[in-house]
N, CA, C and O atoms as a MOPAC input file, in Angstrom:
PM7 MOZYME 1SCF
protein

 N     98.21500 1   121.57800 1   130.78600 1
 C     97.38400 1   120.50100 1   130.30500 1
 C     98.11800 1   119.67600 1   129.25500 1
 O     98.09000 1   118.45200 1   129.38900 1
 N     98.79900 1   120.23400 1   128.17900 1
 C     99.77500 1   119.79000 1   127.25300 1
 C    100.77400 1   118.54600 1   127.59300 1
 O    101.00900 1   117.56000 1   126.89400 1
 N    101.20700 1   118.83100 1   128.66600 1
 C    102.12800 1   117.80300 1   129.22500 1
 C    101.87100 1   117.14000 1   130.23900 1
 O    102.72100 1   116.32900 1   130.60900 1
 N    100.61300 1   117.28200 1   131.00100 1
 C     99.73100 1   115.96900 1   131.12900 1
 C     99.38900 1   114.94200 1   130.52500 1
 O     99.52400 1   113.78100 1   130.90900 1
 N     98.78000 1   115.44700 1   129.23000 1
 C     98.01500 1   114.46100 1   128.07200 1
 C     99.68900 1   113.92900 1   127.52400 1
 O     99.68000 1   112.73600 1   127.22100 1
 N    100.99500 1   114.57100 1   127.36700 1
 C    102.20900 1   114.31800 1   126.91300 1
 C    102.27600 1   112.65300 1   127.89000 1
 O    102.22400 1   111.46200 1   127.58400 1
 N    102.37300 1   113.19800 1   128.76300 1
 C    102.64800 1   111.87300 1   130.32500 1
 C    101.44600 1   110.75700 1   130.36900 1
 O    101.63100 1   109.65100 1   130.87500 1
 N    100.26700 1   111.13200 1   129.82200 1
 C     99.39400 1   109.75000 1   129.96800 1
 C     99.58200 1   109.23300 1   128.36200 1
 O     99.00100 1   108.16900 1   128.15000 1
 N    100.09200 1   109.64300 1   127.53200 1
 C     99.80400 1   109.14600 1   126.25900 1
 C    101.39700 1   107.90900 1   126.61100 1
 O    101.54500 1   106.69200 1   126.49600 1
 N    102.20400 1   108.92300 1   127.01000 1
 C    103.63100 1   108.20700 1   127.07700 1
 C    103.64700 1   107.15500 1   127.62400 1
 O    104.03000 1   106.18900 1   126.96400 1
 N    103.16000 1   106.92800 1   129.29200 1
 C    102.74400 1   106.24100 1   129.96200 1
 C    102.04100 1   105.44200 1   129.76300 1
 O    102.16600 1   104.49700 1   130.54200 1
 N    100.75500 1   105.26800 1   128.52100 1
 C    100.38200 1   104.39800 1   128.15400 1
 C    100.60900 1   103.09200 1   126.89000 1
 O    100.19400 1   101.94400 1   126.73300 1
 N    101.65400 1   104.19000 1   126.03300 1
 C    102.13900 1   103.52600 1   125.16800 1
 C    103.04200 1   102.66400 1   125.89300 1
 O    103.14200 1   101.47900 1   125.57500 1
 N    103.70100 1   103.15900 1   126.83200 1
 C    105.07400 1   101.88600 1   127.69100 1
 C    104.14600 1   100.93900 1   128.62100 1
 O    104.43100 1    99.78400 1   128.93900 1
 N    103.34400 1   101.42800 1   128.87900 1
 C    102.52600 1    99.98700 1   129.33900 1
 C    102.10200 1    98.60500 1   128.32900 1
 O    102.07200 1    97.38900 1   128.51700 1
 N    101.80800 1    99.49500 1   127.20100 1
 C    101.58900 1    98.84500 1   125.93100 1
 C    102.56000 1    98.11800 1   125.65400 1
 O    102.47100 1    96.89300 1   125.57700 1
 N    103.93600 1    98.97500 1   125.41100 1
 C    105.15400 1    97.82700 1   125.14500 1
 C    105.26800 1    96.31200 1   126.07100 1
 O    105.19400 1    95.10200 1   125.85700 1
 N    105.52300 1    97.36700 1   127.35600 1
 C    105.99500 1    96.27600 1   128.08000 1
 C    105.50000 1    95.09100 1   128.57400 1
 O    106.22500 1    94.21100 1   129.03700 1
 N    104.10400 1    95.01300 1   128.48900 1
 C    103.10300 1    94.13300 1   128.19500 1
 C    103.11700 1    92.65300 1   127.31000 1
 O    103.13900 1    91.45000 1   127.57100 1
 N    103.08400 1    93.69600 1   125.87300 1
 C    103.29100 1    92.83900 1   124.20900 1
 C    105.03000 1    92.47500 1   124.36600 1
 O    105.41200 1    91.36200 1   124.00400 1
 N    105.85100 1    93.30200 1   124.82500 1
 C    107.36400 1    92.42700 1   124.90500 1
 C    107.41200 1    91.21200 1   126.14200 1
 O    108.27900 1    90.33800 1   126.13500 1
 N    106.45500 1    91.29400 1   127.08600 1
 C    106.58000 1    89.95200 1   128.13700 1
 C    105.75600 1    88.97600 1   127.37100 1
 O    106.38700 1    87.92800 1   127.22700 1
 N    104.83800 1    88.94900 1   126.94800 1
 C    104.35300 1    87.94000 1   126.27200 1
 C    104.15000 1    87.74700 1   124.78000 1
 O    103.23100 1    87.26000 1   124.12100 1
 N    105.90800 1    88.57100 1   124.31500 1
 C    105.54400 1    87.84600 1   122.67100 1
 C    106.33900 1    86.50300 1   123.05200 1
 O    106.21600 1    85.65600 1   122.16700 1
 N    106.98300 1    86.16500 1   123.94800 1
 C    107.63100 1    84.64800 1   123.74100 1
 C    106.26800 1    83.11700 1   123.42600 1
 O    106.42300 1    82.08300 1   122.77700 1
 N    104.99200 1    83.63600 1   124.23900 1
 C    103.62100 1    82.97600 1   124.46000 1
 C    102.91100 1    83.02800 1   123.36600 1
 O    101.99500 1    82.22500 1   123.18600 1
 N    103.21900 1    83.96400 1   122.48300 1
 C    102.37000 1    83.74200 1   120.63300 1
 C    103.32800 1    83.03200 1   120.23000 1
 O    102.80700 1    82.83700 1   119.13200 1
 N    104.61000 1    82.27800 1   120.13600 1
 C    104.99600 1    82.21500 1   119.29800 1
 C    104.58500 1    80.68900 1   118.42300 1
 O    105.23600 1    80.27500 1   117.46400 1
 N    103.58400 1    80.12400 1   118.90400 1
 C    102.88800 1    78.98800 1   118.52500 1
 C    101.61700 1    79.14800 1   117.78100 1
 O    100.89100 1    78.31800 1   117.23500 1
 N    101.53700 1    80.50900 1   117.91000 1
 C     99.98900 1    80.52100 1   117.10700 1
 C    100.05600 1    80.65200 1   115.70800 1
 O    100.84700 1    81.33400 1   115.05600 1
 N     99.28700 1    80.04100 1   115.37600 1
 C     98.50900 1    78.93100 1   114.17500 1
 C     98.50300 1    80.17900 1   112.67800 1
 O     98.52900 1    81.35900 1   113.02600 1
 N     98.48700 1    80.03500 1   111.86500 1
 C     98.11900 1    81.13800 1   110.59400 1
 C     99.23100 1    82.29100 1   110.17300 1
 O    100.19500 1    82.68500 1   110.83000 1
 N     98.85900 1    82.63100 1   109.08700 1
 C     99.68400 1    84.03300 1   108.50000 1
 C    100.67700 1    83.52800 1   108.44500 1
 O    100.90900 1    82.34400 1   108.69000 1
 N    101.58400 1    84.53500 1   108.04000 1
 C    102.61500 1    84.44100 1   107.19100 1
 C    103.61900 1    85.66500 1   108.16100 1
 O    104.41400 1    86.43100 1   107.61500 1
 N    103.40800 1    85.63400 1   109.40500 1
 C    104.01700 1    86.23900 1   110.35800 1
 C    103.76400 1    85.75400 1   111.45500 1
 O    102.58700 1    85.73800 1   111.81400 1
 N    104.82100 1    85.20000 1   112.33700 1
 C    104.74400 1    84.74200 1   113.83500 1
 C    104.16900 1    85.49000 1   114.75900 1
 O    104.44800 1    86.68800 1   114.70500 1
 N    103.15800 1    85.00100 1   115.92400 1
 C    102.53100 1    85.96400 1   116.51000 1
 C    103.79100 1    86.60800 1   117.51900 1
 O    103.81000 1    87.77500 1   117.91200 1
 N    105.11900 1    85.27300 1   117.92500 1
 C    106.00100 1    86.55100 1   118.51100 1
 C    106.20000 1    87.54400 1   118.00800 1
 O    105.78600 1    88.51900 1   118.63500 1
 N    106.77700 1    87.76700 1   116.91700 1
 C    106.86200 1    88.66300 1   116.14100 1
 C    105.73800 1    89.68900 1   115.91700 1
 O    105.83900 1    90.74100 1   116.54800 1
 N    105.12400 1    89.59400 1   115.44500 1
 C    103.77400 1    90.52900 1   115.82200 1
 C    103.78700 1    91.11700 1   117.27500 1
 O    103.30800 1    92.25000 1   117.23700 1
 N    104.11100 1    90.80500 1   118.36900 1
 C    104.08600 1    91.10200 1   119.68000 1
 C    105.37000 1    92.04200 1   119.68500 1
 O    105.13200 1    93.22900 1   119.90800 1
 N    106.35400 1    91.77400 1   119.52600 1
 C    107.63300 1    92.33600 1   119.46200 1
 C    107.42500 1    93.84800 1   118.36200 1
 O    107.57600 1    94.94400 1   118.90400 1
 N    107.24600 1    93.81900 1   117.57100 1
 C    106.87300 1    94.57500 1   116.69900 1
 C    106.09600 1    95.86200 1   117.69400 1
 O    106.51900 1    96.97700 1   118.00000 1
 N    104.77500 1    95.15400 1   118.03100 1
 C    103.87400 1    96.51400 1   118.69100 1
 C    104.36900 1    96.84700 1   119.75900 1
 O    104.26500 1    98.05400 1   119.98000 1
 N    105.31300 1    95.75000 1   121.19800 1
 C    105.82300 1    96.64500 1   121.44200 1
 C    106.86800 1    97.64800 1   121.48600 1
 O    107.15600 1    98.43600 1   122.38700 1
 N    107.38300 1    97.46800 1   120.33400 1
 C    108.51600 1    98.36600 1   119.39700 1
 C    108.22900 1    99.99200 1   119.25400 1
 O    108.73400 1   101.01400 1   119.71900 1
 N    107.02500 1    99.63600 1   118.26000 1
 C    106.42200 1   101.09000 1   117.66500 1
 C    105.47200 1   101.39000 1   119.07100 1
 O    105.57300 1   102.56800 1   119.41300 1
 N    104.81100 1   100.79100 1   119.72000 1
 C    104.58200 1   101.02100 1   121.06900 1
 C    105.54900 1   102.41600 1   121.32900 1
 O    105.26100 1   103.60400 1   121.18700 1
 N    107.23300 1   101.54100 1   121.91400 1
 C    107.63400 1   101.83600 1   122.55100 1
 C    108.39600 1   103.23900 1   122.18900 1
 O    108.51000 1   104.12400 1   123.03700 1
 N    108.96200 1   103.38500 1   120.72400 1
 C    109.41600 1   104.40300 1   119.99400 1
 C    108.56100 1   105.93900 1   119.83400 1
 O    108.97500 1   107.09800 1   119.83800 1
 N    107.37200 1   105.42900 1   119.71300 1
 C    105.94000 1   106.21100 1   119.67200 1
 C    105.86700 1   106.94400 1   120.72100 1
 O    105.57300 1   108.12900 1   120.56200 1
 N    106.10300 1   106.45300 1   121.99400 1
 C    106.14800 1   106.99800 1   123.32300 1
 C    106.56500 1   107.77500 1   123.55500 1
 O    106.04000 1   108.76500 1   124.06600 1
 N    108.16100 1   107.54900 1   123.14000 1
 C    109.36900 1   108.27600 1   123.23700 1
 C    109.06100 1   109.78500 1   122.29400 1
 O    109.20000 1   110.94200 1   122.69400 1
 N    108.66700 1   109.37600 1   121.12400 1
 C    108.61000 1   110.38400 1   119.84900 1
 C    107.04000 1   111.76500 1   120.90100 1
 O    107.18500 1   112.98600 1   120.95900 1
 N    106.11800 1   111.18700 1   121.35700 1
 C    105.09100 1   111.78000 1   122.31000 1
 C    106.12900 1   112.93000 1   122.94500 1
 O    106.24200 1   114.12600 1   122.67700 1
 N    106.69000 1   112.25700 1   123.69500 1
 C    107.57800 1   112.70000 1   125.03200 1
 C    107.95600 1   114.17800 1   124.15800 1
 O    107.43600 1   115.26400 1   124.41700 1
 N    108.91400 1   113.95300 1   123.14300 1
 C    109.89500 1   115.07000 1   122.58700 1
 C    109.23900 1   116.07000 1   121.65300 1
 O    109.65500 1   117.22300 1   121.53400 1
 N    108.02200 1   115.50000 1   120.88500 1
 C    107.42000 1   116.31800 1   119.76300 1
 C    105.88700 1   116.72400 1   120.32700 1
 O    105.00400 1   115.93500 1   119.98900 1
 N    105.57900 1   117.59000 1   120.94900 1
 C    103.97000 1   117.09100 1   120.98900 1
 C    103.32200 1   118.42400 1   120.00200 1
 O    103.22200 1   119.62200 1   120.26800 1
 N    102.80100 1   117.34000 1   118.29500 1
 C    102.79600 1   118.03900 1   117.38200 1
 C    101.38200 1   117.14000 1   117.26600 1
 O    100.97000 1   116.16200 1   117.89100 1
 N    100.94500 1   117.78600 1   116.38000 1
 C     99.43200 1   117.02000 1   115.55800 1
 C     99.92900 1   115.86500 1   115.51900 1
 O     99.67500 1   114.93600 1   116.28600 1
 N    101.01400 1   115.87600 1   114.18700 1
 C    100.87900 1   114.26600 1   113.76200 1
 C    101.37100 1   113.37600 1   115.03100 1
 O    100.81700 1   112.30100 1   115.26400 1
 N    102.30100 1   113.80200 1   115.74300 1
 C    102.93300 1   112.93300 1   116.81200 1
 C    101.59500 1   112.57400 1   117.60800 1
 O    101.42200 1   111.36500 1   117.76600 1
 N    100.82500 1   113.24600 1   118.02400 1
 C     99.36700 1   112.68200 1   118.66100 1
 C     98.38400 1   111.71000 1   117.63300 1
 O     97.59700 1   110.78100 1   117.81700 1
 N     98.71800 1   112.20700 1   116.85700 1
 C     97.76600 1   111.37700 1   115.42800 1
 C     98.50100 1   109.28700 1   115.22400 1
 O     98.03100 1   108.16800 1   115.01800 1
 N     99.91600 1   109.97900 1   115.47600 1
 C    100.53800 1   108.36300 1   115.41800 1
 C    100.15700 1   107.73000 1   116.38100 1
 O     99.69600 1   106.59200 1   116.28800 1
 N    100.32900 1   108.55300 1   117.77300 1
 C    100.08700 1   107.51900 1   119.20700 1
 C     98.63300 1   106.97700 1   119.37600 1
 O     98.26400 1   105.96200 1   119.96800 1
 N     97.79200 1   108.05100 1   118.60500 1
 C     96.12200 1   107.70200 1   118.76800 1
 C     96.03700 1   105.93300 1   117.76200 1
 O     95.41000 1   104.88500 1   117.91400 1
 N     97.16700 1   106.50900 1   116.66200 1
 C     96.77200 1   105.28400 1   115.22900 1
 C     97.26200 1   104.02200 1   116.19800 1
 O     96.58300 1   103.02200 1   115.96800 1
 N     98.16800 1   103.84200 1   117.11700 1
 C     99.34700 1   102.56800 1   117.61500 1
 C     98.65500 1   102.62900 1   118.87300 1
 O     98.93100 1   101.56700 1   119.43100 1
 N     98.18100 1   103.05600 1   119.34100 1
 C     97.32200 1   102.55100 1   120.71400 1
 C     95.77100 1   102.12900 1   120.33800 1
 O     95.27700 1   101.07300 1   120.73400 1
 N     95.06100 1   103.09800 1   119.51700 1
 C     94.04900 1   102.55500 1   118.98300 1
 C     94.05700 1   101.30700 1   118.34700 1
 O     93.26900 1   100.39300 1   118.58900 1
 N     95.00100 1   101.28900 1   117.49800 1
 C     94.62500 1   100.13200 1   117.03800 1
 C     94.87400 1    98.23400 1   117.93000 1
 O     94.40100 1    97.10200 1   117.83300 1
 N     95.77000 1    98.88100 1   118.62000 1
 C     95.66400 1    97.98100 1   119.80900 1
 C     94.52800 1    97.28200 1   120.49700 1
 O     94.10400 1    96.14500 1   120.70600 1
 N     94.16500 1    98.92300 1   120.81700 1
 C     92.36500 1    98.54300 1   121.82100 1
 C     91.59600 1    97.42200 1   120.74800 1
 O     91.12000 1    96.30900 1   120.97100 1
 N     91.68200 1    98.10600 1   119.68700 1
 C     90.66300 1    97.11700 1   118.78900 1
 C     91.24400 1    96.28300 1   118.51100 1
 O     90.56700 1    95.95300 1   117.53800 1
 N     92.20800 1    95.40400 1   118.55200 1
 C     92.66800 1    94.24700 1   118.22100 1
 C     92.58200 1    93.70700 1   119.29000 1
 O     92.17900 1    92.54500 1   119.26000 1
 N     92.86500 1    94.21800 1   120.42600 1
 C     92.80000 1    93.24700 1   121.42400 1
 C     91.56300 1    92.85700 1   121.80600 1
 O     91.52700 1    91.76500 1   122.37300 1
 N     90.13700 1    93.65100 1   121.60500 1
 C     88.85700 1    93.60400 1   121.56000 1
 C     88.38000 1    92.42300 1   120.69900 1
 O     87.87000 1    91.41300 1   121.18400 1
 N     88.62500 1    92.66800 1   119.11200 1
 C     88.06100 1    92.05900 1   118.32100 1
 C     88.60400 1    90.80600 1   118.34500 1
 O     88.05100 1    89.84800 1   117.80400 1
 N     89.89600 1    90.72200 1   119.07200 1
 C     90.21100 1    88.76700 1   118.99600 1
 C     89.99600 1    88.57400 1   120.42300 1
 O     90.49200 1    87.49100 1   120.73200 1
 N     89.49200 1    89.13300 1   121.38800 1
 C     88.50200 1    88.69300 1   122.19700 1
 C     87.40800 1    88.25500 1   121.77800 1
 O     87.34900 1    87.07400 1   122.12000 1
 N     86.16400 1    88.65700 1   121.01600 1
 C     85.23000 1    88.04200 1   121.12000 1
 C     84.95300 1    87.81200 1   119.76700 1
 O     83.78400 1    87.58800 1   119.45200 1
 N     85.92400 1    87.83000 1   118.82500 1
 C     85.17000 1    87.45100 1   117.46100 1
 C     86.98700 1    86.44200 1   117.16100 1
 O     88.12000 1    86.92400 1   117.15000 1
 N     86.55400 1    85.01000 1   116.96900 1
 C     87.40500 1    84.47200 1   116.17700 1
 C     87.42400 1    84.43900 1   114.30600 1
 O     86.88000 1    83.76100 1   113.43500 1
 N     88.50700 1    85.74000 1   114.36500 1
 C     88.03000 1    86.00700 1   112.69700 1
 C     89.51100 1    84.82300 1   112.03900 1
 O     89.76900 1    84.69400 1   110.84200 1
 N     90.19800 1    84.17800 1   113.07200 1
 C     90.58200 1    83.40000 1   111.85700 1
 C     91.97100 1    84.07400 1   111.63200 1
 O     92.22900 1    85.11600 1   112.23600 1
 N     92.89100 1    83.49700 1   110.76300 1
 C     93.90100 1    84.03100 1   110.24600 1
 C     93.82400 1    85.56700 1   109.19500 1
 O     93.46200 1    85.21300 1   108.07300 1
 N     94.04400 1    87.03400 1   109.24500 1
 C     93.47100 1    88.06500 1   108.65400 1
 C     95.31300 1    87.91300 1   107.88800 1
 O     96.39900 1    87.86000 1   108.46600 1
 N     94.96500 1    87.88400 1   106.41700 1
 C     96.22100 1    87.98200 1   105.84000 1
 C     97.58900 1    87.20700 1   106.48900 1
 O     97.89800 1    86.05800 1   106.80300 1
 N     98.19900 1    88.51700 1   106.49500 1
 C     99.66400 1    87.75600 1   107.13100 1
 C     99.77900 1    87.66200 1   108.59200 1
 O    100.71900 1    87.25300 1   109.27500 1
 N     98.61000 1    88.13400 1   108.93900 1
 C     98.46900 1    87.95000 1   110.19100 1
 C     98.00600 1    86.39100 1   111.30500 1
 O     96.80600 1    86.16100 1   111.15400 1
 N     98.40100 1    85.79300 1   111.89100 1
 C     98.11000 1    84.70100 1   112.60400 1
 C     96.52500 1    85.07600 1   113.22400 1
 O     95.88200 1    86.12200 1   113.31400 1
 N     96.25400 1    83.56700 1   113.61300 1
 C     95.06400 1    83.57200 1   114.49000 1
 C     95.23000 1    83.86500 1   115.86500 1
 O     95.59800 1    83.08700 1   116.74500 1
 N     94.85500 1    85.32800 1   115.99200 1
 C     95.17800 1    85.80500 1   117.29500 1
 C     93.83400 1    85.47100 1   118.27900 1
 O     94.01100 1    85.86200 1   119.43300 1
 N     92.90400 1    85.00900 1   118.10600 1
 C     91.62900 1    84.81800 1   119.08700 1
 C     91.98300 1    84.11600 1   120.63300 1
 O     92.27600 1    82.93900 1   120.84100 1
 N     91.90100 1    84.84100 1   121.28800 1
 C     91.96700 1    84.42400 1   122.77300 1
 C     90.52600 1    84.54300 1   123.58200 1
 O     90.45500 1    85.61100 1   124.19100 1
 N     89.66500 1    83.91600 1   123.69200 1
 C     88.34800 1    84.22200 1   124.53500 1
 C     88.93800 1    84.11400 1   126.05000 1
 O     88.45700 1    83.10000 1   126.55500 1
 N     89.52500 1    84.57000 1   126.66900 1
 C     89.88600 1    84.11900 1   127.94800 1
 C     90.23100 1    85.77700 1   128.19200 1
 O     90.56300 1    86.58100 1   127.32200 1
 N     90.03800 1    86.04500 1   129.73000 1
 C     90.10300 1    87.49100 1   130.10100 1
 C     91.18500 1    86.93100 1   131.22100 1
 O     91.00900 1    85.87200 1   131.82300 1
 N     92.64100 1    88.02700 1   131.46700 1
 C     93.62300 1    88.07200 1   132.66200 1
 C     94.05800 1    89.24600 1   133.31700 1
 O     93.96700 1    90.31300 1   132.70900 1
 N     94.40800 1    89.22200 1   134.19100 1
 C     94.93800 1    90.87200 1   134.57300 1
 C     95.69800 1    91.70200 1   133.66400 1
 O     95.45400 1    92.89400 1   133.47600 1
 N     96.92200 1    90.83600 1   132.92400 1
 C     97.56200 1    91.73800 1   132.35000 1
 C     97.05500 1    92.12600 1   130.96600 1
 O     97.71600 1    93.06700 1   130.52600 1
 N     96.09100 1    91.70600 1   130.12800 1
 C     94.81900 1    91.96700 1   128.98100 1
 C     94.58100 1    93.07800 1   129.89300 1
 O     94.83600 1    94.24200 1   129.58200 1
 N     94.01400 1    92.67100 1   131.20300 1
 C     93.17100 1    94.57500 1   131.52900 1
 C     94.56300 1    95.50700 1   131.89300 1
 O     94.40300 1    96.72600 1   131.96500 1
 N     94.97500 1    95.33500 1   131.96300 1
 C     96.25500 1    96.49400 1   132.41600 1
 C     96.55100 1    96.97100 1   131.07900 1
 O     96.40600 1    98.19000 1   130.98600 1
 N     97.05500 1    96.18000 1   129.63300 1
 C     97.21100 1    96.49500 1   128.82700 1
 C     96.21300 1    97.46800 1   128.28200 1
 O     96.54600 1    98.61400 1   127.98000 1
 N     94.76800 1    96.93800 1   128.13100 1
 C     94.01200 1    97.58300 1   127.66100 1
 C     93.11000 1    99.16300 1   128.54400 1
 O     92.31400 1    99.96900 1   128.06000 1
 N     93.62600 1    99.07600 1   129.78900 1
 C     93.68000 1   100.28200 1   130.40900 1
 C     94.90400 1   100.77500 1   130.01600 1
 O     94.87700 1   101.89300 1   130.53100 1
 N     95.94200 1   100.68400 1   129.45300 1
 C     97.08300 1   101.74000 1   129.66600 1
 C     96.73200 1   101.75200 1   127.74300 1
 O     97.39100 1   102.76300 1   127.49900 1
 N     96.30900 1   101.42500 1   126.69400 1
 C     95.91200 1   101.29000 1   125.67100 1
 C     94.74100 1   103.09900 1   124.83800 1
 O     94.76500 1   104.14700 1   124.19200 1
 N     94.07000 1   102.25300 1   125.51200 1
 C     92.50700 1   103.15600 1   126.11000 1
 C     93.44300 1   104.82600 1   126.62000 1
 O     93.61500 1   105.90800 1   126.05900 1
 N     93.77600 1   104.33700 1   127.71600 1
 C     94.38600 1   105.93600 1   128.37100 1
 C     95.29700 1   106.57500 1   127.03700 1
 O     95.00600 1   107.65300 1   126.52000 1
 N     96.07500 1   105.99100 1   126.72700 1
 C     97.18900 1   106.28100 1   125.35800 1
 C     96.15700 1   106.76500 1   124.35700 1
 O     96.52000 1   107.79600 1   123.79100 1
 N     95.03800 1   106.33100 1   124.00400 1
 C     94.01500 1   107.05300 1   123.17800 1
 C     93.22400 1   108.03800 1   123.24500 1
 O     92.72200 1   108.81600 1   122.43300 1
 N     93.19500 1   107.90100 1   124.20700 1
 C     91.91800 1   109.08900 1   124.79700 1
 C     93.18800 1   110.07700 1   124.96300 1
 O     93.27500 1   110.72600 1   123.92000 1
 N     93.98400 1   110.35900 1   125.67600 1
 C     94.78300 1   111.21000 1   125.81500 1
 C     95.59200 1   112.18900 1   124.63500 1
 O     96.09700 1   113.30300 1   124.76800 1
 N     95.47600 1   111.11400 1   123.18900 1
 C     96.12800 1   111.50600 1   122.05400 1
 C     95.10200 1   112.26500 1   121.46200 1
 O     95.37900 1   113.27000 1   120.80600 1
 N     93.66500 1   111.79200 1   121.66800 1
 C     92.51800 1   112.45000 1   120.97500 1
 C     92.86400 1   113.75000 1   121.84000 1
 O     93.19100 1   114.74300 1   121.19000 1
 N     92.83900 1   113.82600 1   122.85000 1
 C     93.18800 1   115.03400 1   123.67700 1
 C     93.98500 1   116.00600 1   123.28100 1
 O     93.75400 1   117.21500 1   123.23800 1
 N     94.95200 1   115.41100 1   122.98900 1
 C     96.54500 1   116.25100 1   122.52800 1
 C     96.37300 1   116.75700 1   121.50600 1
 O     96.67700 1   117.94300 1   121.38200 1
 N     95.75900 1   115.94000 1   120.28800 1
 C     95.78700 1   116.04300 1   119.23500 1
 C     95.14900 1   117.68500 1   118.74100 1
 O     95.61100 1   118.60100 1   118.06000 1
 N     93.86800 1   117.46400 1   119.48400 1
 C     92.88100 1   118.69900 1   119.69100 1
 C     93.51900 1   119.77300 1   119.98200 1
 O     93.72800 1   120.65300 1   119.14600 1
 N     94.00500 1   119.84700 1   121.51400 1
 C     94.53600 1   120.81000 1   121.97200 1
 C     95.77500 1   121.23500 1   121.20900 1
 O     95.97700 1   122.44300 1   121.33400 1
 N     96.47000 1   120.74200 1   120.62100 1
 C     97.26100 1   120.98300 1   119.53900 1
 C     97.66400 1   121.92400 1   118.26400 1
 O     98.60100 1   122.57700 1   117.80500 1
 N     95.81000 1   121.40100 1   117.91500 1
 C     95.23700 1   122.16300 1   116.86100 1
 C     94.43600 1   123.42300 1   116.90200 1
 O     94.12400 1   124.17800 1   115.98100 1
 N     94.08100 1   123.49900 1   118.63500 1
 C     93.68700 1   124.39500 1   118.86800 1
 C     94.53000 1   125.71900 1   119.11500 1
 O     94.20900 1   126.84600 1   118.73900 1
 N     95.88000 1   125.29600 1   119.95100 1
 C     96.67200 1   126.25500 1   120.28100 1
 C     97.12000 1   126.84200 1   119.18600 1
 O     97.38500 1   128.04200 1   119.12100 1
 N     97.28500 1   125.64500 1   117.81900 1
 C     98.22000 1   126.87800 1   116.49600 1
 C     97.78300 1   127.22000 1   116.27300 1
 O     98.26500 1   128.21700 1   115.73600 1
 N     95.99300 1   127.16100 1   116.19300 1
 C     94.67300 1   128.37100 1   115.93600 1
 C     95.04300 1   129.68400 1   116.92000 1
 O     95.07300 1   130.86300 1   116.56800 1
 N     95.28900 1   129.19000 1   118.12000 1
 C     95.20700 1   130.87100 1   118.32900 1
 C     96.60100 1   131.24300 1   118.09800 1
 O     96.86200 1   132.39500 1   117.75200 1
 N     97.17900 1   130.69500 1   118.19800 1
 C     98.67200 1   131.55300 1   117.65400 1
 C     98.55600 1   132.60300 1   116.44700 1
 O     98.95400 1   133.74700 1   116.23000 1
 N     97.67000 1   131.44900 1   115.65200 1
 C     98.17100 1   132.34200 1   114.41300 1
 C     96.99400 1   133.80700 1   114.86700 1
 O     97.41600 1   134.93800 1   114.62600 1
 N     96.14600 1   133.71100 1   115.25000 1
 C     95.18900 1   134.30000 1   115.91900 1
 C     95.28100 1   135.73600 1   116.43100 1
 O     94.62700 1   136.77600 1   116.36300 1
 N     96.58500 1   135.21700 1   117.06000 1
 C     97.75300 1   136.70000 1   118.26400 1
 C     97.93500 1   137.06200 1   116.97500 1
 O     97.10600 1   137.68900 1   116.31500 1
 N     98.86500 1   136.73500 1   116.63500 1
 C     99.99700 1   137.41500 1   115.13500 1
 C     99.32000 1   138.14500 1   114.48800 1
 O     99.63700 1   139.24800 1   114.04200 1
 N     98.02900 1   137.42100 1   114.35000 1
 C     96.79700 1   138.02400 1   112.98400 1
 C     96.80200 1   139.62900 1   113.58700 1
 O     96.94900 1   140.69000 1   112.98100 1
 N     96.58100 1   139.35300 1   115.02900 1
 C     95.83000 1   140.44800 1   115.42600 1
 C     96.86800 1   141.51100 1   115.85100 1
 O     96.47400 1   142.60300 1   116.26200 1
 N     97.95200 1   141.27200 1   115.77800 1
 C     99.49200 1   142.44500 1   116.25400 1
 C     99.49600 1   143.10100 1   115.10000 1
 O     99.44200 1   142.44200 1   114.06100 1
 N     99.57500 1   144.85400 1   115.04200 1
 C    100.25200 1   145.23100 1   114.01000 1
 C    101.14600 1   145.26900 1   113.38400 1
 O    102.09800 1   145.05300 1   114.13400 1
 N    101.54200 1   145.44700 1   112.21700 1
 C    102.45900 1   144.86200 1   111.65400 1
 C    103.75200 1   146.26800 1   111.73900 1
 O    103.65600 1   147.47600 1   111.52100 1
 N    104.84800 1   145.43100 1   112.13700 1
 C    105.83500 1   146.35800 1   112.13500 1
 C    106.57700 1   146.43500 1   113.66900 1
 O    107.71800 1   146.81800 1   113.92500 1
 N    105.58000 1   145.96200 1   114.54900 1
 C    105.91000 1   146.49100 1   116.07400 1
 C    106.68100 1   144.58900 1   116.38600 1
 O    106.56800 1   143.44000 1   115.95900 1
 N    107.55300 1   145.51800 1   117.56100 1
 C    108.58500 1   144.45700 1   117.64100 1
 C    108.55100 1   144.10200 1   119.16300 1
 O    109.30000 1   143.23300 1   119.61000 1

């Protein structure tokens, strides 16, 4: 099960990248902040893409805890500048797009999967070093 949830978290973070790296050239006109929305695009799919990788090799609490924080927060950004134009947020540009396309749903299905899967990992994670320590507790001490 471990390296299932390993393969959909991974799999969803590189959907994530490769997504935000085809169309950071298409923010790079938007309006506000004190950071280019290419840049902003390039960026997520960076830690996107590093995040993935880091999934793949470590599958530890925090490594599920990062991919849940960088895909989650995705879903909700890409949500909330769907239907709420909040405007320039800090250094951030005016990302509001009311318009729905295939690759928005592909992103936000491979987003979504990257989350749910980390909540997954994350758990099962925390569950397995529970019983580990669990065995050990319960071996007498001395026997090899």
């Amino acid at each position: 099960m471990g390296l299932i949830l390993r393969l959909l978290v991974a799999a969803g973070l590189a959907v994530d990248a490769i997504v935000h790296w085809r169309f950071a050239h298409e923010m790079a006109f938007v309006q506000g902040g004190s950071i280019d929305g290419d840049l902003l695009f390039r960026i997520q799919a960076g830690v996107a893409g590093v995040v993935a990788v880091v999934i793949l090799t470590y599958a530890t609490r925090w490594s599920y805890a990062l991919a849940f924080l960088v895909a989650g927060s995705a879903v909700g950004a890409l949500l909330l500048y769907y239907f709420v134009d909040v405007g320039a947020l800090g250094p951030l540009p005016d990302m509001h797009e009311p318009v729905w396309y295939t690759e928005k749903t592909i992103s936000l299905v491979g987003e979504g999967v990257a989350a749910l899967a980390a909540l997954g990992g994350f758990a099962l994670a925390g569950r397995s070093k529970r019983e580990r320590a669990d065995v050990a507790e319960r071996e007498p001490a001395g026997r090899v």
